[in-house]
N, CA and C of each residue as an Amber inpcrd file, in Angstrom:
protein
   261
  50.2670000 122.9950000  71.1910000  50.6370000 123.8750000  70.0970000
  49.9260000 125.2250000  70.2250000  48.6600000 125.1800000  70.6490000
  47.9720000 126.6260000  70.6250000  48.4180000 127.4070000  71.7330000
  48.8770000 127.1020000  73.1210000  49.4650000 127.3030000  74.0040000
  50.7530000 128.3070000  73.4080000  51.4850000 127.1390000  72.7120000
  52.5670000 128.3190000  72.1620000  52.4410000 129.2040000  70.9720000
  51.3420000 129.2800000  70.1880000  51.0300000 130.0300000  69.4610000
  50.5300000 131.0390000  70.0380000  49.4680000 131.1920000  71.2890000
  49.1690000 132.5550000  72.3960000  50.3680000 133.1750000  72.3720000
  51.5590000 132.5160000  73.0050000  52.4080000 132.7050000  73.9350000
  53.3850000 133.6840000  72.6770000  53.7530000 132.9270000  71.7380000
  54.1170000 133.8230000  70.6740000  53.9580000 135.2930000  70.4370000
  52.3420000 134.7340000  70.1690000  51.7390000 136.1790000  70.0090000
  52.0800000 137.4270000  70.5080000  51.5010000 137.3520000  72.2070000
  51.8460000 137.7740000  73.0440000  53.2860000 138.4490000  73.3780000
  54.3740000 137.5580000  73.2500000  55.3730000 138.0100000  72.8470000
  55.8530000 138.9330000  71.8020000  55.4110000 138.5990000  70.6220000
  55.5770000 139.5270000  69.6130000  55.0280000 141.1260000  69.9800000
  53.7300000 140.6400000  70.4510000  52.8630000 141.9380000  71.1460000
  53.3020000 142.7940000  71.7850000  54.6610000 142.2540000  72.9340000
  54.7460000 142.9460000  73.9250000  56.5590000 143.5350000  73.5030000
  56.6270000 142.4620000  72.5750000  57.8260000 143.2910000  71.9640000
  57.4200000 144.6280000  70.7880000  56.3570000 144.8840000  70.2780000
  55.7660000 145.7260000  69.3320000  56.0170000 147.1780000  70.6650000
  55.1950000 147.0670000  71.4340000  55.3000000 147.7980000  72.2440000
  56.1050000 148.6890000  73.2490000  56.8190000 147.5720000  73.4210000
  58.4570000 147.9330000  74.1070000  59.2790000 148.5850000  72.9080000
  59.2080000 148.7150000  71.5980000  60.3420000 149.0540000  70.9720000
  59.2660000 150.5300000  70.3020000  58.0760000 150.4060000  70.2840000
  57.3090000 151.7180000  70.5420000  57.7250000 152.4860000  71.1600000
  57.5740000 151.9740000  72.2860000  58.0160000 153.1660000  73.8130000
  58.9420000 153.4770000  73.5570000  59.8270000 153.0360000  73.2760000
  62.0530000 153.3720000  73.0870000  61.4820000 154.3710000  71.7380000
  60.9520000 154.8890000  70.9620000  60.7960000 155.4630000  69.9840000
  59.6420000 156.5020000  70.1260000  59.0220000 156.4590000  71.2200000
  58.1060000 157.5490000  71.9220000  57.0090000 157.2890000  71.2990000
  56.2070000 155.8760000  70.8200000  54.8550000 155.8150000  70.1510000
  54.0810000 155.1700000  71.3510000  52.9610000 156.1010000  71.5230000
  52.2070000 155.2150000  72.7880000  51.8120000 153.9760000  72.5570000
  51.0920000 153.0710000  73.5740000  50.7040000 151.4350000  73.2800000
  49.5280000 151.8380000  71.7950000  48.6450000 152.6420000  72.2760000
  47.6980000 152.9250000  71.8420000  47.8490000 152.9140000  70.0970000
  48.6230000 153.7610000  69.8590000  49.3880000 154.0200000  68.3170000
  49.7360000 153.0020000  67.9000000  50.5040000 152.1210000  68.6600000
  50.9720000 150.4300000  68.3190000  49.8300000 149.9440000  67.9270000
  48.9790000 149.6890000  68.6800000  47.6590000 149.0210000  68.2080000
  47.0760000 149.4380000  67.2540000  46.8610000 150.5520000  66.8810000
  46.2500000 150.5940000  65.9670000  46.6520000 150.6540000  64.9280000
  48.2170000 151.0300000  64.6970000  48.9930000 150.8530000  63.5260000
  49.1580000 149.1910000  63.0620000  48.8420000 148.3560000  64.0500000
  48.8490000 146.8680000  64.2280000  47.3390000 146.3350000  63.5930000
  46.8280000 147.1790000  63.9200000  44.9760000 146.8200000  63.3270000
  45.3520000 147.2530000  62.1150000  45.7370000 148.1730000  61.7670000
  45.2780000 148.5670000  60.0670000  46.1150000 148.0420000  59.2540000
  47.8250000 147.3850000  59.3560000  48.5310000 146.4640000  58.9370000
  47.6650000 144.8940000  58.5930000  46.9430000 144.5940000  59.9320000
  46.3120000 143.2530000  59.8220000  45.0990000 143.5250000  58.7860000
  44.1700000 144.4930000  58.6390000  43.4550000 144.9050000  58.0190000
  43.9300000 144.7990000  56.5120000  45.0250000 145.1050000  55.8410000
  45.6150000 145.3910000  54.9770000  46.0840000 144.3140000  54.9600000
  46.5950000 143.2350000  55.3370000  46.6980000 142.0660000  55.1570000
  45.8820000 140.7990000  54.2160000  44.5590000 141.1430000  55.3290000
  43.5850000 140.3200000  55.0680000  42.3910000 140.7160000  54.2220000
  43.0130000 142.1520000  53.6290000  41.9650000 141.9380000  52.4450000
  43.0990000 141.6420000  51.2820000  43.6280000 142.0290000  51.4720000
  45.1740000 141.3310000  50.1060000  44.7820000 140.0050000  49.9920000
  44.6160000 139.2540000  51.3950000  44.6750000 137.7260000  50.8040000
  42.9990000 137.6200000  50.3920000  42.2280000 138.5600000  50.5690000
  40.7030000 138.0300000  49.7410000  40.1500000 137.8670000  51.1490000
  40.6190000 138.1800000  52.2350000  39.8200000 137.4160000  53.7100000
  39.8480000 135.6030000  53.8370000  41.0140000 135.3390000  52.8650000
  41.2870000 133.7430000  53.1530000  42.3010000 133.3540000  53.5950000
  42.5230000 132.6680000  54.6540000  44.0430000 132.1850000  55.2270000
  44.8840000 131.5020000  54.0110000  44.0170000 130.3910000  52.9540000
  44.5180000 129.9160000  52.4250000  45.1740000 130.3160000  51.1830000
  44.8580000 131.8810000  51.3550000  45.6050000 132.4780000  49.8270000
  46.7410000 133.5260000  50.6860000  47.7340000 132.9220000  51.9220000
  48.4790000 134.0580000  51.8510000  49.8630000 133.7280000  51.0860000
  49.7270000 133.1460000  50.1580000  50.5820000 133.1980000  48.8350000
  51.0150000 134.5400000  48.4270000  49.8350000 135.4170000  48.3910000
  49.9580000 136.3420000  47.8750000  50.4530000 137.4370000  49.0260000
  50.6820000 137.3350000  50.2750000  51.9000000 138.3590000  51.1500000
  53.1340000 137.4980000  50.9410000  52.8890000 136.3250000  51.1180000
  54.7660000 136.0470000  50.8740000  55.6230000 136.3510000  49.7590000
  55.2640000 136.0390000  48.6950000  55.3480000 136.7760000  47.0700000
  55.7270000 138.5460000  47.1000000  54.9120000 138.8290000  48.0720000
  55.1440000 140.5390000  47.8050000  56.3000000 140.8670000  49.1240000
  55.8560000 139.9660000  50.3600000  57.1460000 140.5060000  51.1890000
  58.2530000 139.6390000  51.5020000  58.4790000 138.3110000  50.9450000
  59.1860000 137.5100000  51.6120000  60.5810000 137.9080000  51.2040000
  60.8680000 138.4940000  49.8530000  62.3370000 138.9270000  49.7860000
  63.1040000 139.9700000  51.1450000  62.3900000 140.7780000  51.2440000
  62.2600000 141.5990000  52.1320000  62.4110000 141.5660000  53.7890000
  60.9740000 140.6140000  53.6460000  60.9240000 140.3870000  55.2140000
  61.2880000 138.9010000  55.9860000  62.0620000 138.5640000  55.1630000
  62.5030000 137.0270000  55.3590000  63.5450000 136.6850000  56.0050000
  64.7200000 137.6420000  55.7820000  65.6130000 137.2980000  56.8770000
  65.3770000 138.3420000  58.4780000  64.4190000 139.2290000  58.7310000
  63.7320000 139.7470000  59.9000000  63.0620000 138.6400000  60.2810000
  62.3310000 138.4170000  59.5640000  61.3540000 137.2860000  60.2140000
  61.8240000 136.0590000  60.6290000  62.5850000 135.7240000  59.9620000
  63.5750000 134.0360000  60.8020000  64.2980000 134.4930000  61.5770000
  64.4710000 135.7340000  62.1180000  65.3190000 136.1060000  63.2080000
  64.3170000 136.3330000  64.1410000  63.1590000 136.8950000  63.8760000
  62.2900000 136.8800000  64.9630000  61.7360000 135.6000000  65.6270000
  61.4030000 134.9290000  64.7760000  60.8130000 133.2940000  64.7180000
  61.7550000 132.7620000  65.5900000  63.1770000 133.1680000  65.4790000
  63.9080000 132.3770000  66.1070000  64.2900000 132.6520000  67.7820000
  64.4630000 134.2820000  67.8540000  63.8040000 134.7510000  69.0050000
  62.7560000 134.2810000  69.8740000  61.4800000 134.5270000  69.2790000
  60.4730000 134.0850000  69.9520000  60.4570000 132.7500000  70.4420000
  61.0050000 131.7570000  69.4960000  61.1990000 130.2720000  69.9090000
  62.1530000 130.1770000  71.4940000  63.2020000 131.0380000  71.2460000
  63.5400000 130.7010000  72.6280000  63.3340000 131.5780000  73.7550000
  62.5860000 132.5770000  73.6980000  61.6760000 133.0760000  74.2050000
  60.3860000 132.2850000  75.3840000  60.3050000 131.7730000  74.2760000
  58.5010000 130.4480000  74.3290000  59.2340000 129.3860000  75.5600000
  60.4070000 129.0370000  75.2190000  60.7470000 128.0260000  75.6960000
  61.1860000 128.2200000  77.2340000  61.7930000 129.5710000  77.2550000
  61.8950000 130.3320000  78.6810000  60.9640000 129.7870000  79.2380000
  59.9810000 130.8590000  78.9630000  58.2490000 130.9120000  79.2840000
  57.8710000 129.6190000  80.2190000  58.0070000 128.9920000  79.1150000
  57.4110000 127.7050000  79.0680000  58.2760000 126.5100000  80.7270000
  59.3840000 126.6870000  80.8260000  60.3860000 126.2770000  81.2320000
  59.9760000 126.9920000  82.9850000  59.7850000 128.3040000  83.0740000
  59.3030000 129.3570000  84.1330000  58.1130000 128.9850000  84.6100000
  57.2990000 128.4500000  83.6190000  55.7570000 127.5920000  84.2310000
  55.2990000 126.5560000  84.4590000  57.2720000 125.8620000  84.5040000
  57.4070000 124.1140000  84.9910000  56.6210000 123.6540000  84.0060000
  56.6620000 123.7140000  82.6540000  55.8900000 122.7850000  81.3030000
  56.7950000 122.2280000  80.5830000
């Protein structure tokens, strides 16, 4: 499971980046626009995993059908991956 949770990541990561570039934002800008999002995250939830009640509540109307499209992406994505490294 943590294997494909890297692998996710990573993915997501390298898709942040690639759709940067197509829009002329360096890696650099990605990242750090990526740090201060996560930053802004995790003091919303109090710095606790177990209260992110409180981002889904504020973005899930919103970011819910993006996000099961990404989720669903990445899944077969992972499975490529995964499939490419004989696993």
């Amino acid at each position: 499971m943590l294997g494909k949770l890297k692998t996710a990541a990573g993915v997501l990561h390298g898709r942040s980046i690639r759709i940067g570039a197509q829009a002329g934002v360096s890696k650099e800008a990605v990242g750090a626009v990526a740090t201060v999002a996560n930053d802004k995250m995790t003091n919303e939830m109090s710095r606790k995993c177990d209260n992110i009640k409180v981002l889904r509540d504020q973005f899930e109307g919103t970011c819910r059908p993006v996000m099961d499209q990404a989720y669903k992406d990445t899944l077969m994505m992972i499975d490529e991956i995964m499939k490419g490294k004989g696993r």
